[in-house]
LOTI-9779 format. One record per atom (N, C-alpha, C): y, z, x; atom name. Coordinates in steps of 0.1 Angstrom, whole numbers. Each point is the difference from the previous one (the first is absolute). Layout:
# LOTI-9779
[rec [Y; Z; X]; CA]
...
# end
This chain:
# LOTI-9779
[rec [1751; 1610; 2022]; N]
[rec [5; -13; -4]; CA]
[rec [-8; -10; 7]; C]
[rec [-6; 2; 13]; N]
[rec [-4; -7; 6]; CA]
[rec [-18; -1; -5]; C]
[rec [-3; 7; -2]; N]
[rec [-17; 0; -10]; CA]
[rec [1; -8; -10]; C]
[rec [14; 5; -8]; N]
[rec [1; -10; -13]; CA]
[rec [-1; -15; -2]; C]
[rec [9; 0; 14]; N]
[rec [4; -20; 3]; CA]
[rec [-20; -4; 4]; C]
[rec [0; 10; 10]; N]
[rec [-17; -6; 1]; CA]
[rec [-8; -4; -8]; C]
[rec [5; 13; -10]; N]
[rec [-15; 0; -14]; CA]
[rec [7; -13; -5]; C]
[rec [11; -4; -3]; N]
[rec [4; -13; -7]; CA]
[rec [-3; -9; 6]; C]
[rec [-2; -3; 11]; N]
[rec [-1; -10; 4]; CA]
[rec [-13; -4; 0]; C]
[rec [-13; 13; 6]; N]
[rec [-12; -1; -6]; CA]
[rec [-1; -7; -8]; C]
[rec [2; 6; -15]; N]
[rec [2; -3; -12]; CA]
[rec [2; -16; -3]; C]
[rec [15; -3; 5]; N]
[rec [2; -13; 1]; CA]
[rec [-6; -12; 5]; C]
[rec [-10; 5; 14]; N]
[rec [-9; -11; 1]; CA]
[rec [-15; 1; -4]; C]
[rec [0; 10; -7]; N]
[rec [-14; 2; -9]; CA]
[rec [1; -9; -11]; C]
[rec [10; 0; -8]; N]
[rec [5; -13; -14]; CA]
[rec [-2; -10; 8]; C]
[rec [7; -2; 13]; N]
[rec [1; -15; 1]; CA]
[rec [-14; -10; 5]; C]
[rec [-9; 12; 9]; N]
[rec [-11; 0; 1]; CA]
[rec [-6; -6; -12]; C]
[rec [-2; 6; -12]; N]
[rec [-9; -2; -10]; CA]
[rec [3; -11; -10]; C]
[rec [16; -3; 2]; N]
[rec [5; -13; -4]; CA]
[rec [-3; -11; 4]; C]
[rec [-2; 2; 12]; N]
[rec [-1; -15; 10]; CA]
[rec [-15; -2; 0]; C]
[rec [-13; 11; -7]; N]
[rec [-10; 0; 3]; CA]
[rec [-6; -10; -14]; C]
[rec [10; 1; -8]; N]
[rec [-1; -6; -17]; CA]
[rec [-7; -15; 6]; C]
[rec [-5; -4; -13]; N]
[rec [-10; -16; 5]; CA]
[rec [14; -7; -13]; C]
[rec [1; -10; 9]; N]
[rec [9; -9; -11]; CA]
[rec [-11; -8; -6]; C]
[rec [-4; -2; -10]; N]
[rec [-7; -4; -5]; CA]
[rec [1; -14; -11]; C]
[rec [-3; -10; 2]; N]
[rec [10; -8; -11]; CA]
[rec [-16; 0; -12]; C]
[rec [3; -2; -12]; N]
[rec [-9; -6; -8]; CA]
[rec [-8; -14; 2]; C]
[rec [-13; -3; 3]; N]
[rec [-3; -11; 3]; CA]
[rec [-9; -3; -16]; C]
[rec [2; -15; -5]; N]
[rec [-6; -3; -10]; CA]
[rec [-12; -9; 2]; C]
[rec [-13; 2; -4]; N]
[rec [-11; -10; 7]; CA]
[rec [5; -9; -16]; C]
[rec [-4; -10; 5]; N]
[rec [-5; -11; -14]; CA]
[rec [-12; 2; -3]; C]
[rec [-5; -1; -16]; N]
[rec [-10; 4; 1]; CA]
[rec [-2; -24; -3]; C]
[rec [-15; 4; 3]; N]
[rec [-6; -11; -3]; CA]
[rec [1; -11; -15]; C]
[rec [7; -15; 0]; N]
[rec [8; 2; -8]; CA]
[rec [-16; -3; -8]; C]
[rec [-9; -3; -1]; N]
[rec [-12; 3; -10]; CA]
[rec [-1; 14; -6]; C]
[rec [1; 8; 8]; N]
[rec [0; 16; -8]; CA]
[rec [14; -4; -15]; C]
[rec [8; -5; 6]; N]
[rec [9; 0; -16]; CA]
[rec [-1; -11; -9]; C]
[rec [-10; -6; 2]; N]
[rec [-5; -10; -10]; CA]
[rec [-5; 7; -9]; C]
[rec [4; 0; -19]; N]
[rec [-7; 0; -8]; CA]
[rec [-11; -6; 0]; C]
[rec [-10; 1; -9]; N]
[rec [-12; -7; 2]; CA]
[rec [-3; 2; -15]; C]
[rec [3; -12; -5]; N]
[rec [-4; 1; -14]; CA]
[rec [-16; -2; -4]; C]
[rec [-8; -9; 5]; N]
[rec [-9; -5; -5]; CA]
[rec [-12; -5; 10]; C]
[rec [-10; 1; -1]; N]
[rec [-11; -5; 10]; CA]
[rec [4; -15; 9]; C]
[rec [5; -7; -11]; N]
[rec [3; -14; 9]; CA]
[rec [16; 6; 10]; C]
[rec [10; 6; -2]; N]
[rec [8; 4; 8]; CA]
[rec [-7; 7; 11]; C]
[rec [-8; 10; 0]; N]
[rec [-4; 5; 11]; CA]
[rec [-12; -11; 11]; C]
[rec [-8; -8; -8]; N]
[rec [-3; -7; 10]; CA]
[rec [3; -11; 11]; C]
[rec [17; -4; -8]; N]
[rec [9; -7; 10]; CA]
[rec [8; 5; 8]; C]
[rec [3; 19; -3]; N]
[rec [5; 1; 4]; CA]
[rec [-11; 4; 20]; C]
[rec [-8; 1; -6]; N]
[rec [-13; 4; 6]; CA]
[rec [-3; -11; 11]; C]
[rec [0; -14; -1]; N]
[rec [-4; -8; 5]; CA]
[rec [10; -6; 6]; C]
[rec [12; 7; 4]; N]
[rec [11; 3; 9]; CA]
[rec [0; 6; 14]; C]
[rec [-11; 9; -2]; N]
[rec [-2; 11; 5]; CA]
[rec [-11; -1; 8]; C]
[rec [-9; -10; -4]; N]
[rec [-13; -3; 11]; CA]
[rec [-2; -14; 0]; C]
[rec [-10; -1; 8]; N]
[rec [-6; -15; 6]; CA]
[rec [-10; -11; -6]; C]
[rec [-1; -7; -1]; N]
[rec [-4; -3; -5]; CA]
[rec [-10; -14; 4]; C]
[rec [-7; -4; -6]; N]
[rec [-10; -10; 10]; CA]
[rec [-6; -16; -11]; C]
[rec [3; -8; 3]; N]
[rec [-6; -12; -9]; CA]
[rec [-14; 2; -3]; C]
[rec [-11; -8; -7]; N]
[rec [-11; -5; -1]; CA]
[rec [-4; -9; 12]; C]
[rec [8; -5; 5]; N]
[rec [0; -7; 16]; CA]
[rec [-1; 4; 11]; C]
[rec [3; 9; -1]; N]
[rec [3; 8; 11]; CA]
[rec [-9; 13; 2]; C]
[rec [-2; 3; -12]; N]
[rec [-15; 11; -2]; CA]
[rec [-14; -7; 1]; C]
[rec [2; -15; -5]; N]
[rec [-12; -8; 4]; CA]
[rec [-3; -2; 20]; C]
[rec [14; 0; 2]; N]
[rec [-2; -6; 17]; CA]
[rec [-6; 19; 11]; C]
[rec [8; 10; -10]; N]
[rec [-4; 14; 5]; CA]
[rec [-11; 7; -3]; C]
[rec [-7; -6; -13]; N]
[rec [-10; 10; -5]; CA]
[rec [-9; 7; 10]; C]
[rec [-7; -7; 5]; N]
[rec [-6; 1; 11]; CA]
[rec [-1; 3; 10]; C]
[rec [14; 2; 4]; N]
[rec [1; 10; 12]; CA]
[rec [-5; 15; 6]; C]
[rec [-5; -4; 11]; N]
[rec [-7; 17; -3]; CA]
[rec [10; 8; 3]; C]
[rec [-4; 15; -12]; N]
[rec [9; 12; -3]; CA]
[rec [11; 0; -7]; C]
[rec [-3; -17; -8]; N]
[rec [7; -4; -16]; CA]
[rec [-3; 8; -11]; C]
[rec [3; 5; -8]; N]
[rec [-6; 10; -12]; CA]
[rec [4; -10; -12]; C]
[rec [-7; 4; -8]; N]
[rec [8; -13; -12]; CA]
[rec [0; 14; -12]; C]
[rec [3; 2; -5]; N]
[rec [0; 8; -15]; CA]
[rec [6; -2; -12]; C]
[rec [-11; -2; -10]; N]
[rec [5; -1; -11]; CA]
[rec [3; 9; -11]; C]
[rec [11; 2; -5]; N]
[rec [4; 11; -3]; CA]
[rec [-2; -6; -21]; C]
[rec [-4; -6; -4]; N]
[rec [-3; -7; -13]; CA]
[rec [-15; 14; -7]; C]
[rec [1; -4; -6]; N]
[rec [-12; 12; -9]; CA]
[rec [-12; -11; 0]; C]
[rec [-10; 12; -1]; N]
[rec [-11; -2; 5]; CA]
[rec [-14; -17; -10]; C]
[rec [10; -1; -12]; N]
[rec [-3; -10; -8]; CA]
[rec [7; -9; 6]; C]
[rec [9; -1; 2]; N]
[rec [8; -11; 13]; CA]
[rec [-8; -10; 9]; C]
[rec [0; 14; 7]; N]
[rec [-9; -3; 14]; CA]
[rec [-15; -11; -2]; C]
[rec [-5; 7; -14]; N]
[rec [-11; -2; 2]; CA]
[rec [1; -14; -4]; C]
[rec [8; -7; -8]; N]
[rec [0; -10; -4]; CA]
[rec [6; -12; 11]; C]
[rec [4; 3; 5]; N]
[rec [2; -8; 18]; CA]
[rec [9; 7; 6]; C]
[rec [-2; -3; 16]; N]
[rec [10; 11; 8]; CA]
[rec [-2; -10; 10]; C]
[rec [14; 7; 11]; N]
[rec [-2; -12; 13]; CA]
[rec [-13; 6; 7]; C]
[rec [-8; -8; 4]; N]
[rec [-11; 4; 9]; CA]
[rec [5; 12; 13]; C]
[rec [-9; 9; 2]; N]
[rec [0; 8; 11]; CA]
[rec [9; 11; -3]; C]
[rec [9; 3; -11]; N]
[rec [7; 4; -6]; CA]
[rec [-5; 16; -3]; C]
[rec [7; 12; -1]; N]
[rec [-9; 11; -6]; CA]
[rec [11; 4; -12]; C]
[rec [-7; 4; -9]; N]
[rec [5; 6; -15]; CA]
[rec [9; 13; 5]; C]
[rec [7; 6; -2]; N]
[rec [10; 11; -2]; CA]
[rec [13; -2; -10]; C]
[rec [-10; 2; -16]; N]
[rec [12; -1; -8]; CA]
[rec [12; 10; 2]; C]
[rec [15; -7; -8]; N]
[rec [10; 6; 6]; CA]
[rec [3; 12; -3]; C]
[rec [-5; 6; -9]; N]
[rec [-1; 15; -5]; CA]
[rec [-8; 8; 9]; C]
[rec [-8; -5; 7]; N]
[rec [-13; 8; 15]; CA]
[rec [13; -2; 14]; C]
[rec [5; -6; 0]; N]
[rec [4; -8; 13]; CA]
[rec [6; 15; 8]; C]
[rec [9; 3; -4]; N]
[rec [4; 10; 7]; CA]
[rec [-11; 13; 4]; C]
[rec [-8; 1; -9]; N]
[rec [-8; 11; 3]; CA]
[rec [-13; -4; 7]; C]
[rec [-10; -16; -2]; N]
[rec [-7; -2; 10]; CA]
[rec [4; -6; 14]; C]
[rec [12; -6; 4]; N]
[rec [4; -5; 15]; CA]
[rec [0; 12; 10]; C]
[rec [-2; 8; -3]; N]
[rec [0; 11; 12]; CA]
[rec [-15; 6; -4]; C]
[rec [-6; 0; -9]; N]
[rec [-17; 8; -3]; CA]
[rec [-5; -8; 13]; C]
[rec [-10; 10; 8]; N]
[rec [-5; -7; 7]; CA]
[rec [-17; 0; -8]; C]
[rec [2; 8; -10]; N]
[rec [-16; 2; -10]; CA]
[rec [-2; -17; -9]; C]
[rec [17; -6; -3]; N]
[rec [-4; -14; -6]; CA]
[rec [-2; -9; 8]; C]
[rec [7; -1; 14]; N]
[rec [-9; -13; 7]; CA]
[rec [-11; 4; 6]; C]
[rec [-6; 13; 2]; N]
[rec [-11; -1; 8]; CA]
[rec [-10; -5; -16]; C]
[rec [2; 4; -17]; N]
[rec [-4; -3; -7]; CA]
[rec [-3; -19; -2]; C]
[rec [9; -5; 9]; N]
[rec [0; -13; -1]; CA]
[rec [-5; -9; 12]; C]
[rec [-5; 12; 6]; N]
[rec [-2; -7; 17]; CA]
[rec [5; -4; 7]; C]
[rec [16; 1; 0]; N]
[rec [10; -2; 8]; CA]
[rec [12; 12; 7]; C]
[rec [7; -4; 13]; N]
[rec [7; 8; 2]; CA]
[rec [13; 3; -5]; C]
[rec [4; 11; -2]; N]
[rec [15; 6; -3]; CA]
[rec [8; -7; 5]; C]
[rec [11; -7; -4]; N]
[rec [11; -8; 4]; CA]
[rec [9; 7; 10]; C]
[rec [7; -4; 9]; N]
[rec [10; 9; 6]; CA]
[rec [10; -2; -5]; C]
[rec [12; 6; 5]; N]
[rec [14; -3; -3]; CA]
[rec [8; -11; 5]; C]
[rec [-4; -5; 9]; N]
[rec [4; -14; 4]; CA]
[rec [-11; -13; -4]; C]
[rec [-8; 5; -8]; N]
[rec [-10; -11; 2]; CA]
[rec [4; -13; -13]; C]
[rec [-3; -9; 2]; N]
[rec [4; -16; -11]; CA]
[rec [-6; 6; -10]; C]
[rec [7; -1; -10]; N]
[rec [-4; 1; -14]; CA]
[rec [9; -7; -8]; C]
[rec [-11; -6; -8]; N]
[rec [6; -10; -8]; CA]
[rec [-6; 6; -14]; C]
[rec [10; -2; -7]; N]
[rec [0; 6; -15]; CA]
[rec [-1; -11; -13]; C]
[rec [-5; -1; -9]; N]
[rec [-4; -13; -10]; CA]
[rec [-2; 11; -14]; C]
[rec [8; -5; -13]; N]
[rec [-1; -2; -11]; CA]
[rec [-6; -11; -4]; C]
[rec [9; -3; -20]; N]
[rec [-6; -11; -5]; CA]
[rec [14; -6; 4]; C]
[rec [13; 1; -2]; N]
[rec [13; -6; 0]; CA]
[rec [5; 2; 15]; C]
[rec [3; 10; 4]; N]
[rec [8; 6; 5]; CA]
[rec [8; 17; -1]; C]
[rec [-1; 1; -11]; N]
[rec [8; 12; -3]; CA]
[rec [-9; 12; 5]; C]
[rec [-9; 4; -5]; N]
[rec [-10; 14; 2]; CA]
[rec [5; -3; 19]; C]
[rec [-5; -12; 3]; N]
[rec [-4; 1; 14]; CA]
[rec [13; 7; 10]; C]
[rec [15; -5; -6]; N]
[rec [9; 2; 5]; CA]
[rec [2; 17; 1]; C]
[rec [-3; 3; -12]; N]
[rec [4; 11; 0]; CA]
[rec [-13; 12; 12]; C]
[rec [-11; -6; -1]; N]
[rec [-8; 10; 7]; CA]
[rec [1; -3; 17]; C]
[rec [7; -13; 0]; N]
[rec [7; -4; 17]; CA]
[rec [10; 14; 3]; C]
[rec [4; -3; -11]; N]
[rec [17; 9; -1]; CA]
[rec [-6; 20; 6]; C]
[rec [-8; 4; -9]; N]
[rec [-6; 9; 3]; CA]
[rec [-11; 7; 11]; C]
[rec [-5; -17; 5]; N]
[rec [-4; 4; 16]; CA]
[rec [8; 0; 11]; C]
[rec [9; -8; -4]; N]
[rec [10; 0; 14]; CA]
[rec [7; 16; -1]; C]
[rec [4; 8; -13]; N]
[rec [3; 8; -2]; CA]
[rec [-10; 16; 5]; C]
[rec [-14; -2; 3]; N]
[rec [-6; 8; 4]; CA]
[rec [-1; 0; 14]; C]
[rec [5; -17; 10]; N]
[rec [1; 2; 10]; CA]
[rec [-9; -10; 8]; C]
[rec [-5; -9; -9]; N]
[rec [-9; -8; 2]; CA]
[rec [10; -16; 4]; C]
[rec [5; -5; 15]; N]
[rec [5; -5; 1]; CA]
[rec [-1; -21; 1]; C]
[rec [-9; -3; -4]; N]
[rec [-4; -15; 0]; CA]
[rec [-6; -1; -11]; C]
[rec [6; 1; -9]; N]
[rec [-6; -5; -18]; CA]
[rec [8; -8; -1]; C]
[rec [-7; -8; -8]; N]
[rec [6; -13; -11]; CA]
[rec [-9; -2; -10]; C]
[rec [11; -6; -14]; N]
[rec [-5; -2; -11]; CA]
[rec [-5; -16; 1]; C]
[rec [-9; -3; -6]; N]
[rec [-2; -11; -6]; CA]
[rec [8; -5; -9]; C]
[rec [14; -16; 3]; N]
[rec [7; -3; -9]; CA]
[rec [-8; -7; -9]; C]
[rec [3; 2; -13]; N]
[rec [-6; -8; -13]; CA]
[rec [-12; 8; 1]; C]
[rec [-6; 13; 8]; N]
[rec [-15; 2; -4]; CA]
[rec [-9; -13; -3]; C]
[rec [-15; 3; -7]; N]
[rec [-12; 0; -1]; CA]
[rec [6; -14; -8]; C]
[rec [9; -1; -7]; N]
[rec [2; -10; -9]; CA]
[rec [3; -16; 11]; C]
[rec [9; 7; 10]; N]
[rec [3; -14; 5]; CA]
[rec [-8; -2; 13]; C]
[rec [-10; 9; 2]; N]
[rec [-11; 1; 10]; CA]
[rec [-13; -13; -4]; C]
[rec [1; 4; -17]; N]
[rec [-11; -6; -6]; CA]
[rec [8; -14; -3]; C]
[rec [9; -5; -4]; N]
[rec [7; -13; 4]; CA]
[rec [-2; -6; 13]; C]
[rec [6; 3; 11]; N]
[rec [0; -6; 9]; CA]
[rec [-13; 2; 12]; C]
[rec [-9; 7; -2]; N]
[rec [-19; 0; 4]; CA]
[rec [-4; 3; -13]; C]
[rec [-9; -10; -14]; N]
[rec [-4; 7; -6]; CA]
[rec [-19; 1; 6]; C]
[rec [0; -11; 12]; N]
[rec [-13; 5; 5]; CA]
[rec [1; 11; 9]; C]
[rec [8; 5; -2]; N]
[rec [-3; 15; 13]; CA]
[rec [-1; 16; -10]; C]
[rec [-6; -4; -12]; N]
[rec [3; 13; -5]; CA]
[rec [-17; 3; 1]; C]
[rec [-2; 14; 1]; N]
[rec [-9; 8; -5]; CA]
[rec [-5; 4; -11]; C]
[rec [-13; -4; -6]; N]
[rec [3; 11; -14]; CA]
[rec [-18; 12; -2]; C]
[rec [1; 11; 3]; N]
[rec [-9; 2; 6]; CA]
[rec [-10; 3; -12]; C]
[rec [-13; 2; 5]; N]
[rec [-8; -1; -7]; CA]
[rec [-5; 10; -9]; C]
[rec [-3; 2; -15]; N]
[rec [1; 14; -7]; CA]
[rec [-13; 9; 6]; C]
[rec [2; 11; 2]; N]
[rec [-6; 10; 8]; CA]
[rec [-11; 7; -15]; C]
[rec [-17; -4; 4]; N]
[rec [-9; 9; -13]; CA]
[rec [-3; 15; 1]; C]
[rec [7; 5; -18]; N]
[rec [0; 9; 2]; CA]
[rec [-9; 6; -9]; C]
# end
């Protein structure tokens, strides 16, 4: 009788043991980001929703920075773009390259320049705005932390300096 009560009692603080060892757990719900539940109907939807989401920089204010050293300027416009005027000092990376040449270290040494870091000024330029926003959107997203778009792009660059543009000279081929 007296084994028995032992074994039970064993027993009894073995359950209670394993009870008390249980994790009370509540369900925790994260929010997700309320942009992730934005439909996105249409290109102009996504680039406002876009220009929410990053920084952005005047024609005034890109004129007072350009020249800063370890300023990068990039224009993300196609290459018929470019050629027809661009902000001076400026390098081509249409928006369809962007993601795949900012990390080549084979396209800037092609251009005689250094590889950008991840914290380094980069300023980003279209013709409007829109392309530029979105390829802001996608550098900050790779980790690249000091990007801005050009507001109004190449259009309101060439408004308000139309003597500061570049238009470079056709290359014989």
């Amino acid at each position: 009788m007296k084994k028995k009560i032992i074994q039970l009692s064993l027993l009894l603080f073995f359950f209670l043991g394993i009870l008390s060892c249980k994790n009370k757990t509540e369900e925790v719900k994260v929010k997700e980001p309320e942009v992730a539940n934005v439909v996105i109907n249409n290109s102009k939807d996504l680039v406002e929703a876009t220009i929410k989401e990053i920084d952005q920089i005047t024609p005034k204010q890109l004129k007072s920075q350009k020249n800063n050293e370890g300023t990068l300027i990039i224009d993300v416009r196609e290459k018929g773009e470019f050629d027809a005027g661009n902000i001076p000092g400026s390098v081509l990376i249409p928006r369809g390259l962007l993601e795949f040449r900012i990390g080549s270290s084979g396209f800037w040494e092609s251009n005689n320049m250094e590889m950008p870091h991840k914290g380094q000024k980069i300023i980003i330029y279209c013709a409007h705005g829109a392309r530029g926003s979105l390829a802001t959107k996608s550098l900050n997203q790779m980790g690249y932390k000091n990007v801005v778009n050009l507001e109004g792009g190449f259009h309101d660059w060439e408004e308000e300096f139309p003597e500061d543009i570049s238009i470079p000279k056709p290359t014989e081929e």
